[in-house]
C-alpha positions in Angstrom: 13.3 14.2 -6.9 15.1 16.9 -5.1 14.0 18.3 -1.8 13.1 21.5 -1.7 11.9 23.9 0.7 8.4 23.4 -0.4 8.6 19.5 0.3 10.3 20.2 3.4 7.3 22.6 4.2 4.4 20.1 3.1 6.2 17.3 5.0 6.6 19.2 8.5 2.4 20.1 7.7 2.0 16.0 7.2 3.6 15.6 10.7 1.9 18.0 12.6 -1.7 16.4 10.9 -0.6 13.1 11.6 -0.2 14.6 15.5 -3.4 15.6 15.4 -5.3 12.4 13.8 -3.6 11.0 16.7 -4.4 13.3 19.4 -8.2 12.9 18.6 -10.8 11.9 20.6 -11.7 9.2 17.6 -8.0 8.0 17.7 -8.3 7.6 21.5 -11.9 5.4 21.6 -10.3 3.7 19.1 -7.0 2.4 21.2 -9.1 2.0 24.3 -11.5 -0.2 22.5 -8.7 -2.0 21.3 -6.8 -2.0 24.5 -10.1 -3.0 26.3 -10.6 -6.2 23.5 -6.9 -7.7 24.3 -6.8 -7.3 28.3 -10.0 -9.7 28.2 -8.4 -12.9 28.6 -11.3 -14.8 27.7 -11.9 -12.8 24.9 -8.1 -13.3 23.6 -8.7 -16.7 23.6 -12.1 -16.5 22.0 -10.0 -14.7 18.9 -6.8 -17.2 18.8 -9.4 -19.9 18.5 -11.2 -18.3 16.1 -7.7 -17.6 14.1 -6.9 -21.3 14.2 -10.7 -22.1 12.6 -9.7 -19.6 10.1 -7.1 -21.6 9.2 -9.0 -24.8 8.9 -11.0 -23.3 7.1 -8.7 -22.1 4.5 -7.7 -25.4 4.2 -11.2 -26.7 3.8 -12.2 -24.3 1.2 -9.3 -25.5 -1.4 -11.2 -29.2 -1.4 -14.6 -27.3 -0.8 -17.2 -29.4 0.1 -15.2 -33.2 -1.1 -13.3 -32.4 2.5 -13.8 -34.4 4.8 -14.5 -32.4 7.7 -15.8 -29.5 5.5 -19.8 -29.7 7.0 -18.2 -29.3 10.6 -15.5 -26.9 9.8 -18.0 -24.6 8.0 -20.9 -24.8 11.1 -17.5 -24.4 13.7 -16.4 -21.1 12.4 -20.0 -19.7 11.7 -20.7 -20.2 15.2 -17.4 -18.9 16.7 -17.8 -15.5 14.1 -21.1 -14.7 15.8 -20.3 -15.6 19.4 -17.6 -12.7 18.6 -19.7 -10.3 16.7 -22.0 -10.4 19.4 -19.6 -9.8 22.1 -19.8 -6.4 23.0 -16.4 -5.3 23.5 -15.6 -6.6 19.8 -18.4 -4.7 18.4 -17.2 -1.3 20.3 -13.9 -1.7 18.9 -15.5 -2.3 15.1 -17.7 0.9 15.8 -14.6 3.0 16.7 -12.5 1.7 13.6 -15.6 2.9 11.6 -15.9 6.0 13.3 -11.9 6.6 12.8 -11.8 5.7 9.3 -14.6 8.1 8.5 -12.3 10.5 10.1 -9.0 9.7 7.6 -12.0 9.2 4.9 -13.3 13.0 5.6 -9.4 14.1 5.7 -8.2 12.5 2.4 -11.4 13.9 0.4 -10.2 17.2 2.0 -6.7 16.9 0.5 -7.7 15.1 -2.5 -10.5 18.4 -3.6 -8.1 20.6 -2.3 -5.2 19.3 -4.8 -7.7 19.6 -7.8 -12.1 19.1 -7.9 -11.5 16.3 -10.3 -9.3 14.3 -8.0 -11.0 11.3 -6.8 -10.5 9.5 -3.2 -11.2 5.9 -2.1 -13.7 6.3 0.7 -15.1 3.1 2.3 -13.5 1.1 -1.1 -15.7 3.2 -3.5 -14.2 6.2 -5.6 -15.5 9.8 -4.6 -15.0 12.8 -6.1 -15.5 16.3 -5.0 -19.4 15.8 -5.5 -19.6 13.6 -2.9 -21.0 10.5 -4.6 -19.2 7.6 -5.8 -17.8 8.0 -9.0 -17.1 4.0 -9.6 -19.4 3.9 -12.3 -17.7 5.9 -15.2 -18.5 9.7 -14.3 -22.5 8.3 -14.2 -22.3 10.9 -11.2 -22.4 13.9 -13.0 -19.5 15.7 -11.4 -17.5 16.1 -14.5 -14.5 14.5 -13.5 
């Protein structure tokens, strides 16, 4: 492919959004959520735990339930899930990521109707199209993609 003015055009207009994704206020929650997570040093500890069960538990799910340990492994890593689900400073940083990837979601259905109506965008894993609905079923949307 050779670079022409026009690429070097649409890639100094990807910068300058990219600045501005960045610059939001959804980008900022986001990194002080995130920030506000990892200077708990309780909470860190909480998650490296919870890491290592995840690994136990990998382990435990390739012998399912013949494992030996596989009843207190499963209960364990139920228990430490929740204690972190419920934590509060976890659950502000999942409803920032939620909040920012609505925002990229919003931005690639933008650019995806704006390079053609039939284009269709992964929003939250499911395939949209220009009519707003999810088009994973086939065009059962009636958008005429």
């Amino acid at each position: 492919m050779m670079m022409t003015s026009e690429w070097a055009f649409i890639l100094d207009e990807v910068d300058e959004l990219n600045a501005m994704i960045g610059a939001s206020q959804l980008a900022q929650n986001l990194r002080e959520a995130r920030d506000a997570v990892y200077k708990d040093e309780q909470l860190v500890a909480q998650i490296r735990a919870f890491q290592y069960m995840k690994e136990q538990y990998e382990d435990v799910q390739r012998f399912g339930k013949y494992h030996p340990d596989y009843s207190k492994v499963m209960k364990e890593i139920r228990q430490q899930k929740r204690a972190l689900d419920l934590h509060d400073l976890v659950a502000n940083l999942r409803l920032a990521e939620n909040d920012f990837q609505g925002l990229l979601d919003e931005i690639g259905l933008l650019i995806g109707t704006s390079v053609s109506p039939s284009v269709k965008v992964e929003t939250d894993g499911l395939l949209t199209s220009s009519c707003g609905t999810s088009c994973g079923t086939g065009g059962g949307c009636a958008c005429s993609a």
